[in-house]
TIMI-2910 file (N, C-alpha, C, CB; in pm, 1 decimal, decimal comma, always signed):
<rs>
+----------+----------+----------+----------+----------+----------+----------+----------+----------+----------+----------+----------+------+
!      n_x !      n_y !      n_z !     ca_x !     ca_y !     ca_z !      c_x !      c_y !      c_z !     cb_x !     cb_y !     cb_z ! resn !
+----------+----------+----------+----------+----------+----------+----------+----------+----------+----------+----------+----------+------+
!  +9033,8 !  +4613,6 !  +7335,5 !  +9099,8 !  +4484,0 !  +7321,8 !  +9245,9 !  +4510,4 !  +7282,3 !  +9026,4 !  +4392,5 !  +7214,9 !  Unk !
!  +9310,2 !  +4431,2 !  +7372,6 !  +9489,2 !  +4467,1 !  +7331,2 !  +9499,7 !  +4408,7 !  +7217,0 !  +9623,2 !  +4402,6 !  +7432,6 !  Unk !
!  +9645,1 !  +4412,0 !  +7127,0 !  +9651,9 !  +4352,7 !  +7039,7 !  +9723,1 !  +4217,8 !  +7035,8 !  +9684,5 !  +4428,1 !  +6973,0 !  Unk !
!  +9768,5 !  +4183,6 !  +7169,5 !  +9767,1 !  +4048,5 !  +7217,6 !  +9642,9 !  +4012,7 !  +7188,0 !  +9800,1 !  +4026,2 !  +7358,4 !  Unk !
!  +9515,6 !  +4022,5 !  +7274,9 !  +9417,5 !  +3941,8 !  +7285,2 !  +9352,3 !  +3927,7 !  +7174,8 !  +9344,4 !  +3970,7 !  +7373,2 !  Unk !
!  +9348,4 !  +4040,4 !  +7053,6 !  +9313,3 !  +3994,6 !  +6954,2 !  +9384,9 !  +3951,8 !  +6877,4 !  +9259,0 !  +4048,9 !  +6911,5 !  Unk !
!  +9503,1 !  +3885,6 !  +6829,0 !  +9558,9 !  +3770,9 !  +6785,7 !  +9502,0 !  +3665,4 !  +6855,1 !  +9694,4 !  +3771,0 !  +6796,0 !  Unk !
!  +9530,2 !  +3633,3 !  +6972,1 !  +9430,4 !  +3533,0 !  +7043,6 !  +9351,4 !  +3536,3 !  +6959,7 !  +9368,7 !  +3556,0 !  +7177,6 !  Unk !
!  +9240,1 !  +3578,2 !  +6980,8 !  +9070,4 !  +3545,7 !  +6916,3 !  +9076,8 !  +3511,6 !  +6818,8 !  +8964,8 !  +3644,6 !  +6897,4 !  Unk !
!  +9221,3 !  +3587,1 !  +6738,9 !  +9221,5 !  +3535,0 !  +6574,8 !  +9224,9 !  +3360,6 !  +6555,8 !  +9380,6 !  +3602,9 !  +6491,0 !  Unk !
!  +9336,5 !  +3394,8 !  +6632,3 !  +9398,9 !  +3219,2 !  +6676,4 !  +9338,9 !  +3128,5 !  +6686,5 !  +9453,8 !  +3187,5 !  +6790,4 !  Unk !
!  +9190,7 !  +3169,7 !  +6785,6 !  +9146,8 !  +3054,3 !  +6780,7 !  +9026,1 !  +3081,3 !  +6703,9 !  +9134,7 !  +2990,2 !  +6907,6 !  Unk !
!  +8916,6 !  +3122,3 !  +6635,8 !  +8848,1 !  +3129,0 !  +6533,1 !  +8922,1 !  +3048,5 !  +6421,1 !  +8821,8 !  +3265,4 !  +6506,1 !  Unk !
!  +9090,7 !  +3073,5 !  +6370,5 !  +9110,7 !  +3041,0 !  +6275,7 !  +9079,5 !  +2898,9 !  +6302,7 !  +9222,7 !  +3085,2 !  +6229,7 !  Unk !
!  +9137,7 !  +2799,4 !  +6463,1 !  +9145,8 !  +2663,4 !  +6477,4 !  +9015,6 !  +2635,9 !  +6503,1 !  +9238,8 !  +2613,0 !  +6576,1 !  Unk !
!  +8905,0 !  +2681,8 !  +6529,6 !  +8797,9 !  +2649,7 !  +6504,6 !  +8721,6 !  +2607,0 !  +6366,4 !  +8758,8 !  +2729,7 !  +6552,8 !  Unk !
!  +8760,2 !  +2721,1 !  +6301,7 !  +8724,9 !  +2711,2 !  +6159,0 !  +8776,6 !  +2591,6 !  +6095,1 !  +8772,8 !  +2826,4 !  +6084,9 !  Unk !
!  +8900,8 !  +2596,8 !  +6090,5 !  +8957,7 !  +2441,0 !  +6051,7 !  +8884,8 !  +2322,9 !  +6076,7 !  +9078,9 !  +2408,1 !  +6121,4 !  Unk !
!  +8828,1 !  +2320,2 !  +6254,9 !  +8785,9 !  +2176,2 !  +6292,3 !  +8632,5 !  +2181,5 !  +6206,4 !  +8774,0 !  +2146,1 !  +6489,9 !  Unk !
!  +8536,6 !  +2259,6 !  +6241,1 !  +8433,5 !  +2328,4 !  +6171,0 !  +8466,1 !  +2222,9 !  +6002,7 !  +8467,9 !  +2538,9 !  +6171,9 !  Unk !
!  +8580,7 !  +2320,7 !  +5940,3 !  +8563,6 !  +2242,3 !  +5841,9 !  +8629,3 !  +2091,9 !  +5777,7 !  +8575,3 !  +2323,3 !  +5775,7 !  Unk !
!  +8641,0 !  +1972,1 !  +5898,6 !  +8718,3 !  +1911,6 !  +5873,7 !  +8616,0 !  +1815,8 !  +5912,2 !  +8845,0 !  +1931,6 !  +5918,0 !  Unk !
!  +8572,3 !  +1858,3 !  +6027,4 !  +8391,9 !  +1838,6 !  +6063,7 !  +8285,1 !  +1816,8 !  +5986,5 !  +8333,6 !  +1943,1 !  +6115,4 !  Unk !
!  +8264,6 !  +1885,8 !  +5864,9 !  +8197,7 !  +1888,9 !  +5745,0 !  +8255,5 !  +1800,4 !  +5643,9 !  +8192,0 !  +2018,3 !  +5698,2 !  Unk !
!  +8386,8 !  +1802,2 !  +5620,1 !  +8444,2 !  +1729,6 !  +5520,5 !  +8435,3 !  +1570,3 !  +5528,9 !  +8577,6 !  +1772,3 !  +5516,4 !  Unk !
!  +8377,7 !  +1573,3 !  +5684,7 !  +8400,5 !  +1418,3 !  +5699,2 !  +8269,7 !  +1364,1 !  +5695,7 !  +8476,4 !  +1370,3 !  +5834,8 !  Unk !
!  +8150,0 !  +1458,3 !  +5735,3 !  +8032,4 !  +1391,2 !  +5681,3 !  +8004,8 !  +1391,3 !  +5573,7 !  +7938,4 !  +1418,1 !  +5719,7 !  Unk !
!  +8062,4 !  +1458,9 !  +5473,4 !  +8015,9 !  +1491,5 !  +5339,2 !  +8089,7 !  +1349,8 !  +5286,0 !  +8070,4 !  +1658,6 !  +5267,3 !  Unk !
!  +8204,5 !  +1276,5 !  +5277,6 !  +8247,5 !  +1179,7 !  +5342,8 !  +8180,8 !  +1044,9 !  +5346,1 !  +8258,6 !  +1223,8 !  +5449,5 !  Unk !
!  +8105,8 !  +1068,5 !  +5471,4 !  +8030,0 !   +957,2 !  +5489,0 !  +7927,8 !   +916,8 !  +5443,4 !  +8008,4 !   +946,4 !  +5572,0 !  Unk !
!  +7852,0 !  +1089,5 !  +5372,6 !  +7780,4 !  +1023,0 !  +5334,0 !  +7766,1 !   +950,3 !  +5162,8 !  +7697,5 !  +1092,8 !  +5379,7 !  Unk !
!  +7884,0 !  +1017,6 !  +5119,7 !  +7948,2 !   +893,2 !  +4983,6 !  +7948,8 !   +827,0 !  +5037,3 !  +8075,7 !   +878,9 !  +4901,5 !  Unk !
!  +8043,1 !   +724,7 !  +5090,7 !  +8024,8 !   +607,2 !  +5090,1 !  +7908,3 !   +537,9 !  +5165,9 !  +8129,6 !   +569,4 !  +5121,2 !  Unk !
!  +7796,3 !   +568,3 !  +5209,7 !  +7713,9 !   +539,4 !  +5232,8 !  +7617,9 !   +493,2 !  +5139,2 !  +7697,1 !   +605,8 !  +5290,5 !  Unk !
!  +7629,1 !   +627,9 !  +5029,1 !  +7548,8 !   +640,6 !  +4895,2 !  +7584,4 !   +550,1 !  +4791,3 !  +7562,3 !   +773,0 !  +4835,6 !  Unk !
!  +7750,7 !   +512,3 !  +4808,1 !  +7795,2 !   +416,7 !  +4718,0 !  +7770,1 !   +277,2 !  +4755,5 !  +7928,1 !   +434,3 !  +4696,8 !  Unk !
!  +7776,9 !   +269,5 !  +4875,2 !  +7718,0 !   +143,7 !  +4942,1 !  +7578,4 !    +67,1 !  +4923,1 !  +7716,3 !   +174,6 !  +5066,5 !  Unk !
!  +7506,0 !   +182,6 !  +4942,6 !  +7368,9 !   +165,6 !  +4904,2 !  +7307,5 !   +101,0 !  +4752,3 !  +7323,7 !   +298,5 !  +4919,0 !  Unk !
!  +7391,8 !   +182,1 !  +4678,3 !  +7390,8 !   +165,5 !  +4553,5 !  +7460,0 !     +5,4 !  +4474,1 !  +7461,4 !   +293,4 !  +4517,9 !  Unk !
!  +7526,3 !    -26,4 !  +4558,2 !  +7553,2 !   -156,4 !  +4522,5 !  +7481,0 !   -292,2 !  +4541,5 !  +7650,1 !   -168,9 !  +4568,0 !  Unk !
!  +7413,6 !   -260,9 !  +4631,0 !  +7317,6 !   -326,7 !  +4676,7 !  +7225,7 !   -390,9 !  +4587,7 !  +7261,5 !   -255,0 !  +4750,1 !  Unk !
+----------+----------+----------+----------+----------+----------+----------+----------+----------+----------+----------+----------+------+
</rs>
């Protein structure tokens, strides 16, 4: 693997990882206010 292409791979693992965890952050997210919702009830 050149060391072009692995920057690539880095590149995009890193922007994966991000969505991955932005992905998570937003159900974790939902499901507060779901839980807070519930709870008012």
């Amino acid at each position: 693997m050149t060391p072009e292409e692995e920057a690539e791979f880095k590149r995009r693992r890193k922007a994966r990882n991000w969505a991955l965890g932005l992905a998570l952050l937003a159900f974790v997210a939902l499901f507060y206010a779901i839980t807070i919702v519930r709870m008012g009830d």
